[in-house]
PDB file with SEQRES, HELIX, SHEET and CRYST1 records, atoms N, CA, C and O in Angstrom:
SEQRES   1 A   62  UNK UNK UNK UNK UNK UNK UNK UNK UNK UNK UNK UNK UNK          
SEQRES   2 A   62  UNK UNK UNK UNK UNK UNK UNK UNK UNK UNK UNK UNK UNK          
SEQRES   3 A   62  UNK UNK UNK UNK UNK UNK UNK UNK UNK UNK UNK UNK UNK          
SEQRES   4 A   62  UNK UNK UNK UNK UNK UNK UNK UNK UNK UNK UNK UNK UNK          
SEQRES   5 A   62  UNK UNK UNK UNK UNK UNK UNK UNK UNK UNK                      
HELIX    1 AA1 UNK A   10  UNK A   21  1                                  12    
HELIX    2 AA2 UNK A   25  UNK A   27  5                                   3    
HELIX    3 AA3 UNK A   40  UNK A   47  1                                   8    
CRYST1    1.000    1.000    1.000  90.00  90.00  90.00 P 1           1          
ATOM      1  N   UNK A   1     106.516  92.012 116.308  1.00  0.00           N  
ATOM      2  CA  UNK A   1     106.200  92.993 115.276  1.00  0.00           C  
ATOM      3  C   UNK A   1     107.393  93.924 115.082  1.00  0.00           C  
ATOM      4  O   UNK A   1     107.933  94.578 115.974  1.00  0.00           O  
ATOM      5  N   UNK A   2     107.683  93.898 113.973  1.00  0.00           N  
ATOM      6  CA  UNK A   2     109.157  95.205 113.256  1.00  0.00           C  
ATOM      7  C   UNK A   2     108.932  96.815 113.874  1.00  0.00           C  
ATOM      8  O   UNK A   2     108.159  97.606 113.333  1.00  0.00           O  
ATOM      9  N   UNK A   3     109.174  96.914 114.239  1.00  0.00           N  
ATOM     10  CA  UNK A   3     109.370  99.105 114.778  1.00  0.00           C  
ATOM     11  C   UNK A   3     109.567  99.353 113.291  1.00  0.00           C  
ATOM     12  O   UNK A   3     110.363  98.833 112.509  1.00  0.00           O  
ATOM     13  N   UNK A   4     108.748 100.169 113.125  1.00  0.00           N  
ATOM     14  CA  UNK A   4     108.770 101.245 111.833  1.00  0.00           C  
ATOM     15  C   UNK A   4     110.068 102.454 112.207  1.00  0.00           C  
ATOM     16  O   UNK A   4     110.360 102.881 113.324  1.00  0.00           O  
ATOM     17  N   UNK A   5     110.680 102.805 110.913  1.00  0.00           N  
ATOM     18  CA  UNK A   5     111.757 103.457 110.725  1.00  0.00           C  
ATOM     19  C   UNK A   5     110.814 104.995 110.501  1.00  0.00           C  
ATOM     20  O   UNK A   5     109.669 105.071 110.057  1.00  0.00           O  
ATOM     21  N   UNK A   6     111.588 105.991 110.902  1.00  0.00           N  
ATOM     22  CA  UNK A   6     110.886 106.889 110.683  1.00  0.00           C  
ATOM     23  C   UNK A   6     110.486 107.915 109.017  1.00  0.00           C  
ATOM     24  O   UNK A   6     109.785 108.822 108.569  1.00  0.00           O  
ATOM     25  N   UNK A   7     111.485 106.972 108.685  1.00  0.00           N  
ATOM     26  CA  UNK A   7     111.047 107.410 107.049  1.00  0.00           C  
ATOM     27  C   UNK A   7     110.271 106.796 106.574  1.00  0.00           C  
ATOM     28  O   UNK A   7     110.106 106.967 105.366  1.00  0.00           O  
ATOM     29  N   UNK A   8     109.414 105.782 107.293  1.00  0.00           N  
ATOM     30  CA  UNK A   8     108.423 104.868 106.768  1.00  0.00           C  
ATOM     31  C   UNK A   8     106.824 105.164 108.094  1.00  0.00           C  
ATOM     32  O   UNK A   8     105.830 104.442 108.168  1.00  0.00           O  
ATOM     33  N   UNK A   9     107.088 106.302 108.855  1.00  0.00           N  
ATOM     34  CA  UNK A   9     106.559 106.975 109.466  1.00  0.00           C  
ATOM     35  C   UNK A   9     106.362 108.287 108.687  1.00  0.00           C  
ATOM     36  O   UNK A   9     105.161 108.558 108.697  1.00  0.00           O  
ATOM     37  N   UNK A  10     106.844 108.905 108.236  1.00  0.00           N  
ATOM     38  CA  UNK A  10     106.336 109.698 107.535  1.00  0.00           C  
ATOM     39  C   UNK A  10     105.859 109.685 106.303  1.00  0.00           C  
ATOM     40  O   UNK A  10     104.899 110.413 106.051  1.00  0.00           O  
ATOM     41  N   UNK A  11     106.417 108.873 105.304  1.00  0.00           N  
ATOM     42  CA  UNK A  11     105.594 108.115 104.280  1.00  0.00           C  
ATOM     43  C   UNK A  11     104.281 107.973 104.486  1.00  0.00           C  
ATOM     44  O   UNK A  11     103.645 108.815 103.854  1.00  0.00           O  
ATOM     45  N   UNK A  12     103.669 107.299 105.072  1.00  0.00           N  
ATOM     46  CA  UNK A  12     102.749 107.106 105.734  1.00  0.00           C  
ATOM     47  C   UNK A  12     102.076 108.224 106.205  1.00  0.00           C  
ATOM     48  O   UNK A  12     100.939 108.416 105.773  1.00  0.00           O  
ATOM     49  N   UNK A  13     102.610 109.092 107.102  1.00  0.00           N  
ATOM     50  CA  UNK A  13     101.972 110.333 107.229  1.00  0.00           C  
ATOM     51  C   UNK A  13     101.302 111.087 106.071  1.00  0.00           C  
ATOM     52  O   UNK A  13     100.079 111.219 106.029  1.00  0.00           O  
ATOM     53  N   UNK A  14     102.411 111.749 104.805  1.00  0.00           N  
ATOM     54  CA  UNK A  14     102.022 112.303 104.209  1.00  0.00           C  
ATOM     55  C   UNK A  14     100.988 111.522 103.069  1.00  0.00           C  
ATOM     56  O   UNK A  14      99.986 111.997 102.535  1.00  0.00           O  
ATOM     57  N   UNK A  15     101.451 110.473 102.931  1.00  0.00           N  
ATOM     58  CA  UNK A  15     100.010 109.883 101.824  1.00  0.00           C  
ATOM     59  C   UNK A  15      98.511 109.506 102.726  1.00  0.00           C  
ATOM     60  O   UNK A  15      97.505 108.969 102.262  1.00  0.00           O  
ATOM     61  N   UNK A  16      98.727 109.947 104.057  1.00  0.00           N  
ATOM     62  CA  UNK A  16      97.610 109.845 104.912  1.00  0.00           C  
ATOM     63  C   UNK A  16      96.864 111.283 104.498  1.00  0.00           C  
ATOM     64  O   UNK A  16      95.670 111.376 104.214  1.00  0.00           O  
ATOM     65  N   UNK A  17      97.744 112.292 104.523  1.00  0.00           N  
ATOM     66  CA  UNK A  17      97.174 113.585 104.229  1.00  0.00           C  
ATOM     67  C   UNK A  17      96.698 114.196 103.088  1.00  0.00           C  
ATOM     68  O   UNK A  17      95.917 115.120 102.856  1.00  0.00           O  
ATOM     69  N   UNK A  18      97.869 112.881 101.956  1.00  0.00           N  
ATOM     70  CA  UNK A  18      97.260 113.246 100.711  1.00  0.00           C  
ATOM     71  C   UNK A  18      95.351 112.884 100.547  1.00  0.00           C  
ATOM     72  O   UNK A  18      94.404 113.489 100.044  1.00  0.00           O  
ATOM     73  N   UNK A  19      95.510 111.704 101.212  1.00  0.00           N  
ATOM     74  CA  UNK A  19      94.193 111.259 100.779  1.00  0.00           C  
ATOM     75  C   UNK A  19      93.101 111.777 101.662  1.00  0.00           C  
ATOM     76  O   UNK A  19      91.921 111.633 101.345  1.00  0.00           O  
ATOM     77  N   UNK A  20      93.499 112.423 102.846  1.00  0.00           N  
ATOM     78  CA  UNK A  20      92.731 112.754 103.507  1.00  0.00           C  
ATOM     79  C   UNK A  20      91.339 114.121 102.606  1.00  0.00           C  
ATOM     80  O   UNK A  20      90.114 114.240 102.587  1.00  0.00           O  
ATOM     81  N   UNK A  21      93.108 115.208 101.733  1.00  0.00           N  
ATOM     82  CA  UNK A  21      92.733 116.104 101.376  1.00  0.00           C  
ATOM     83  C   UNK A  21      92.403 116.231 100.042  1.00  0.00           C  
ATOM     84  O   UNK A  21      91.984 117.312  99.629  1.00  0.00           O  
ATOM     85  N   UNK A  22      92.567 115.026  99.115  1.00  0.00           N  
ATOM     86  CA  UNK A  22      92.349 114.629  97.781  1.00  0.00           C  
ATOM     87  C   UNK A  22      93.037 115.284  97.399  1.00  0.00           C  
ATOM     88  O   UNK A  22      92.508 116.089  96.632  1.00  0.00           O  
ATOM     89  N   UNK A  23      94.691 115.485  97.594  1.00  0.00           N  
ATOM     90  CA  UNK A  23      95.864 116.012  97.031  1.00  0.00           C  
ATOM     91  C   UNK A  23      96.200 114.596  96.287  1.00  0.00           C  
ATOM     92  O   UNK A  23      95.790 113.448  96.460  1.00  0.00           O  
ATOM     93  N   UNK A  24      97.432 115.385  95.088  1.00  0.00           N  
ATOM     94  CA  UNK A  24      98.125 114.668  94.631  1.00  0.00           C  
ATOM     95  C   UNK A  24      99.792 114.006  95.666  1.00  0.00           C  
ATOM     96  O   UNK A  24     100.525 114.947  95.970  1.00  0.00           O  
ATOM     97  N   UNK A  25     100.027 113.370  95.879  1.00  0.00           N  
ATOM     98  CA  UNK A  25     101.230 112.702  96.763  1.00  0.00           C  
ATOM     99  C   UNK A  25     101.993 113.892  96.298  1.00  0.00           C  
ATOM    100  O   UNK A  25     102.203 114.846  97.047  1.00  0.00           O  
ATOM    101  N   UNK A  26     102.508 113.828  94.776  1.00  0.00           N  
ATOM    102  CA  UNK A  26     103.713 114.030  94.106  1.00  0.00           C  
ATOM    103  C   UNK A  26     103.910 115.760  94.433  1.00  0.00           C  
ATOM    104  O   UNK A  26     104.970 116.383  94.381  1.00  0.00           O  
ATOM    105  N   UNK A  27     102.369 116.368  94.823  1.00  0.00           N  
ATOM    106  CA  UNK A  27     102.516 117.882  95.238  1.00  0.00           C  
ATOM    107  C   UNK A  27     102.573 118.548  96.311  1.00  0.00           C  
ATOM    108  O   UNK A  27     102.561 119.770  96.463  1.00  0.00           O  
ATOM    109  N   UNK A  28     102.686 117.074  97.653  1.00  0.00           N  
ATOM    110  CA  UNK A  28     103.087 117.795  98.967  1.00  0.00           C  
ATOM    111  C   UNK A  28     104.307 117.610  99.010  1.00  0.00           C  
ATOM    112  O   UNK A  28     104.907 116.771  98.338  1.00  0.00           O  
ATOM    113  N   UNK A  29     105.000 118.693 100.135  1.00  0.00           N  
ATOM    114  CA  UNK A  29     106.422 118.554 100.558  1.00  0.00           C  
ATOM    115  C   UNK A  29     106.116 118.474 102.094  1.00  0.00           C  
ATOM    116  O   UNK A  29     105.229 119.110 102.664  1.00  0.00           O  
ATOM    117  N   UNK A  30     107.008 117.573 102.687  1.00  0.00           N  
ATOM    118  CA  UNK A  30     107.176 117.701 104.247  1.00  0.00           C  
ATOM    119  C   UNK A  30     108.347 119.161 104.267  1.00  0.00           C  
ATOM    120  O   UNK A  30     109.419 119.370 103.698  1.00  0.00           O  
ATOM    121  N   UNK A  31     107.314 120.141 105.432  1.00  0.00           N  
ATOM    122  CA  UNK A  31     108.419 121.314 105.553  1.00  0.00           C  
ATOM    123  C   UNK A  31     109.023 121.078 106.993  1.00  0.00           C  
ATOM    124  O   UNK A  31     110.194 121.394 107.202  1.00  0.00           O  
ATOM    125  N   UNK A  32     108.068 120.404 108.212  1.00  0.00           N  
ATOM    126  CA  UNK A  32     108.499 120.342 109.241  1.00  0.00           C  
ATOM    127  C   UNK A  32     108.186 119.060 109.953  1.00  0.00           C  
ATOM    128  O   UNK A  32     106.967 119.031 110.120  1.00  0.00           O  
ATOM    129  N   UNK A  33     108.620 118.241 110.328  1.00  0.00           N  
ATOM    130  CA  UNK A  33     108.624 117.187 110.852  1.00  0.00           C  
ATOM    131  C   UNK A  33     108.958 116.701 112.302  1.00  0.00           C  
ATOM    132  O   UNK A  33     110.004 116.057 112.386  1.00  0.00           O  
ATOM    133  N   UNK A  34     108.345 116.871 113.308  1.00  0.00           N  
ATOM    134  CA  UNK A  34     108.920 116.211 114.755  1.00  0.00           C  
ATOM    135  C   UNK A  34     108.124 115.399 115.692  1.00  0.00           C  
ATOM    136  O   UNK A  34     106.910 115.520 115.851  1.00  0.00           O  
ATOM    137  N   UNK A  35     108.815 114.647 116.242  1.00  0.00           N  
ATOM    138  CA  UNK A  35     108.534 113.192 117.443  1.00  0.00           C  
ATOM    139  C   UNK A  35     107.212 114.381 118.080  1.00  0.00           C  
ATOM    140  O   UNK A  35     107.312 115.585 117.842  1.00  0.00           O  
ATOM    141  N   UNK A  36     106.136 113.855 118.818  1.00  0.00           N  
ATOM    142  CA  UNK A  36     105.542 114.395 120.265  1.00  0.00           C  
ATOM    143  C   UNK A  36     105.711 113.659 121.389  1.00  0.00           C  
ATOM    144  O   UNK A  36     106.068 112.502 121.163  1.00  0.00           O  
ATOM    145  N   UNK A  37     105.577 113.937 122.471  1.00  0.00           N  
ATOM    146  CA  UNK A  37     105.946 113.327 123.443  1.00  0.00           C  
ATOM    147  C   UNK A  37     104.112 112.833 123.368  1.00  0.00           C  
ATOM    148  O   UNK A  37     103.284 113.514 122.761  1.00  0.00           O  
ATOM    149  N   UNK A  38     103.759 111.494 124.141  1.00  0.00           N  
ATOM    150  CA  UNK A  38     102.801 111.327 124.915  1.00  0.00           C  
ATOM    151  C   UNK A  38     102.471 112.161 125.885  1.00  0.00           C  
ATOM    152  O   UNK A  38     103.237 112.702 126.684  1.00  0.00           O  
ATOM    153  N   UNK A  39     100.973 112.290 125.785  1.00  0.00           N  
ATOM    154  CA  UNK A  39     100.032 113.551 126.431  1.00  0.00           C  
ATOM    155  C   UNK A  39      99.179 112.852 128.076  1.00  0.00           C  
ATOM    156  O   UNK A  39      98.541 111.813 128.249  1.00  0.00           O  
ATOM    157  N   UNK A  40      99.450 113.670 128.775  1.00  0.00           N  
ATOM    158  CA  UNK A  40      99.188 112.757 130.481  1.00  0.00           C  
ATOM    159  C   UNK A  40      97.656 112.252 129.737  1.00  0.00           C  
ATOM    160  O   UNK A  40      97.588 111.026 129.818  1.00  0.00           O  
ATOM    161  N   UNK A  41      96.628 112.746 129.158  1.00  0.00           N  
ATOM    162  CA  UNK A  41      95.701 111.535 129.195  1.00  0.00           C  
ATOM    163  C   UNK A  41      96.017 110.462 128.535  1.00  0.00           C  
ATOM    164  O   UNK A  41      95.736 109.350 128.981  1.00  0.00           O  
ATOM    165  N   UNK A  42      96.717 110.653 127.250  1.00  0.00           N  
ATOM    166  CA  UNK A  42      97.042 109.219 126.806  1.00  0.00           C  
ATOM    167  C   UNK A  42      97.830 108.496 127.539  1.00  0.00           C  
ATOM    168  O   UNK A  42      97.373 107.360 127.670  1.00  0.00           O  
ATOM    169  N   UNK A  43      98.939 108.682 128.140  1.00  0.00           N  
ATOM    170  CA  UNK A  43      99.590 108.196 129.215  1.00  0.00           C  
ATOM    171  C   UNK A  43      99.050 106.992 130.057  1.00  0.00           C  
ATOM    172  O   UNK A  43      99.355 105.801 130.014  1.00  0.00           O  
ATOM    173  N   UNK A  44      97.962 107.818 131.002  1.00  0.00           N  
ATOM    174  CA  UNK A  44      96.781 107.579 132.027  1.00  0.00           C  
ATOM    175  C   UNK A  44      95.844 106.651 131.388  1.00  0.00           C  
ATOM    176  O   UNK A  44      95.356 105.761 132.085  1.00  0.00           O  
ATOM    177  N   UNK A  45      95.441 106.775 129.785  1.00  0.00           N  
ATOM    178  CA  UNK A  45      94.862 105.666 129.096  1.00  0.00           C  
ATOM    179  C   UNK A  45      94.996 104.114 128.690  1.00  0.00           C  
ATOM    180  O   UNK A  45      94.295 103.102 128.703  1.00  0.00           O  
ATOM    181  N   UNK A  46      96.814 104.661 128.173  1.00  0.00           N  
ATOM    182  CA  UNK A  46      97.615 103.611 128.327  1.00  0.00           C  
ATOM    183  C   UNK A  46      97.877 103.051 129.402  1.00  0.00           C  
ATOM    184  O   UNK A  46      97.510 101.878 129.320  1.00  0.00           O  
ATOM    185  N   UNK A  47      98.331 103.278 130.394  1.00  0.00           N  
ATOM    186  CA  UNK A  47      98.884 102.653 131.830  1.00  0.00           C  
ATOM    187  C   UNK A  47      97.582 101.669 132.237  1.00  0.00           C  
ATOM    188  O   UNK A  47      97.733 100.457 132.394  1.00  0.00           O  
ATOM    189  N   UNK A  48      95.893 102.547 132.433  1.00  0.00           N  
ATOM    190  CA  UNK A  48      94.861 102.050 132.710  1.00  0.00           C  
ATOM    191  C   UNK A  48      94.407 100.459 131.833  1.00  0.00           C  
ATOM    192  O   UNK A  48      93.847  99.433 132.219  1.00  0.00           O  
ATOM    193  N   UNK A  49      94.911 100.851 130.658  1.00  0.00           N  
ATOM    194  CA  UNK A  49      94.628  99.694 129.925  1.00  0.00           C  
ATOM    195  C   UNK A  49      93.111 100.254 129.516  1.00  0.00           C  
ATOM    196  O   UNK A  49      92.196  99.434 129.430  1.00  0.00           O  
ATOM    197  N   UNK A  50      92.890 101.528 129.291  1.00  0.00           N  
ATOM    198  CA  UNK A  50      91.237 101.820 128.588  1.00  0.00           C  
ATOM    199  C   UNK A  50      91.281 101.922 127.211  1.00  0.00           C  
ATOM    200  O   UNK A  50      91.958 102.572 126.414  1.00  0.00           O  
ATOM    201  N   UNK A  51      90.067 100.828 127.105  1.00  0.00           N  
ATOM    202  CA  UNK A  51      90.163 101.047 125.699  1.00  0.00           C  
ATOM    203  C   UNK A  51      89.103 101.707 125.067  1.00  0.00           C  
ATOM    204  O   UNK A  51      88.096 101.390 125.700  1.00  0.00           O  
ATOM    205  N   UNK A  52      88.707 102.686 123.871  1.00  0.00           N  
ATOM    206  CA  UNK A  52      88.171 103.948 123.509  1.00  0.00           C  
ATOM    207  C   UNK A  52      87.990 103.636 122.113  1.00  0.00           C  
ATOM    208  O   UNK A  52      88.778 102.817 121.638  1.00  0.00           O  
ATOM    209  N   UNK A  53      86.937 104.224 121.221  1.00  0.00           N  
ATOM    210  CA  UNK A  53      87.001 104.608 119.785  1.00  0.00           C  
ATOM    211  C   UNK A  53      87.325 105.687 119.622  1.00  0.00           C  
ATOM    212  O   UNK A  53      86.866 106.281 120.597  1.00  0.00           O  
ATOM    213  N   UNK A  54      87.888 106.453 118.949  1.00  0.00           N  
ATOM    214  CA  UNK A  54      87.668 107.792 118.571  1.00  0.00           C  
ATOM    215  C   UNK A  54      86.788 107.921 117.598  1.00  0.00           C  
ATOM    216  O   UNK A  54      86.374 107.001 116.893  1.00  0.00           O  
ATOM    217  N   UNK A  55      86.441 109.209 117.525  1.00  0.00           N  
ATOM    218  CA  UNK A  55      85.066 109.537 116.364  1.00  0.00           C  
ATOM    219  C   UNK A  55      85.659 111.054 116.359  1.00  0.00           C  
ATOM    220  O   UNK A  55      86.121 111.683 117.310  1.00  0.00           O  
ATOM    221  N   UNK A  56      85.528 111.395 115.191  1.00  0.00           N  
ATOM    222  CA  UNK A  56      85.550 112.966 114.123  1.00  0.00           C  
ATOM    223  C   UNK A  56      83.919 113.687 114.048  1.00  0.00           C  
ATOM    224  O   UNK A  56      82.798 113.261 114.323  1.00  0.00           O  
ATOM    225  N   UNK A  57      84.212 114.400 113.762  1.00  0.00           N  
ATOM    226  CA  UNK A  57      82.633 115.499 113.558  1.00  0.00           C  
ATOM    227  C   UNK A  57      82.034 114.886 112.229  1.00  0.00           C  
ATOM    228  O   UNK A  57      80.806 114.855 112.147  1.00  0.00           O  
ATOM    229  N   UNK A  58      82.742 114.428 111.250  1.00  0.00           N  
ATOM    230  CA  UNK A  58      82.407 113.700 110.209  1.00  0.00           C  
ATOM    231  C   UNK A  58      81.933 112.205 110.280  1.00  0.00           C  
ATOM    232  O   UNK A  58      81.126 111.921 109.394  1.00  0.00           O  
ATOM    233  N   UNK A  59      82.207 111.350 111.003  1.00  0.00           N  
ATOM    234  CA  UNK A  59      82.171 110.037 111.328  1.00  0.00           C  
ATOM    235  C   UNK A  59      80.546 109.914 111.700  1.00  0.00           C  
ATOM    236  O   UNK A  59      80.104 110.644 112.586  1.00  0.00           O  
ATOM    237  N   UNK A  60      79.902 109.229 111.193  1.00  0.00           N  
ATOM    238  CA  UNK A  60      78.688 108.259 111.369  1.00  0.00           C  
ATOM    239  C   UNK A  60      78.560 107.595 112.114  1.00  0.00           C  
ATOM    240  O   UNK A  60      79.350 106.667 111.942  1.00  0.00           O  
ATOM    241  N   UNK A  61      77.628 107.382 113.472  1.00  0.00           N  
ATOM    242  CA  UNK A  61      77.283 106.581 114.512  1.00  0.00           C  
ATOM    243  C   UNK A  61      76.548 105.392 113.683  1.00  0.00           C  
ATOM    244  O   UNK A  61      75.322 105.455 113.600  1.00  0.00           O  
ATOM    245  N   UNK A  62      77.115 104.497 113.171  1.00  0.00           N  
ATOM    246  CA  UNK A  62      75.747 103.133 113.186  1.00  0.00           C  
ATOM    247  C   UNK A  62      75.433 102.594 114.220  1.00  0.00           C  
ATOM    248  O   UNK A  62      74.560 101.726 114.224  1.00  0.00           O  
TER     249      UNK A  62                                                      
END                                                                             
């Protein structure tokens, strides 16, 4: 699988947010942009090999 470039990482980001927030693309600007490091539980998740769903306060249990 290709590694994404990070201008195709943020692409992605912001039309994630557009649609998240029913913005128009063409009216957000990226003002600040940076890497995070992995967080010791994800770390500990990853290493374990656990695998998880996530769920939002919005998300529907079927």
């Amino acid at each position: 699988m290709e590694e994404l470039k990070k201008e195709e990482i943020i692409a992605m980001a912001v039309a994630a947010i557009a649609e998240k927030t029913g913005k128009d693309i063409r009216n957000l600007r990226v003002v600040n942009f940076r890497e995070i490091g992995e967080s010791a539980l994800m770390k500990y998740i990853r290493e374990k090999n656990i695998s998880y769903k996530k769920y939002a306060l919005e998300d529907e249990l079927v």
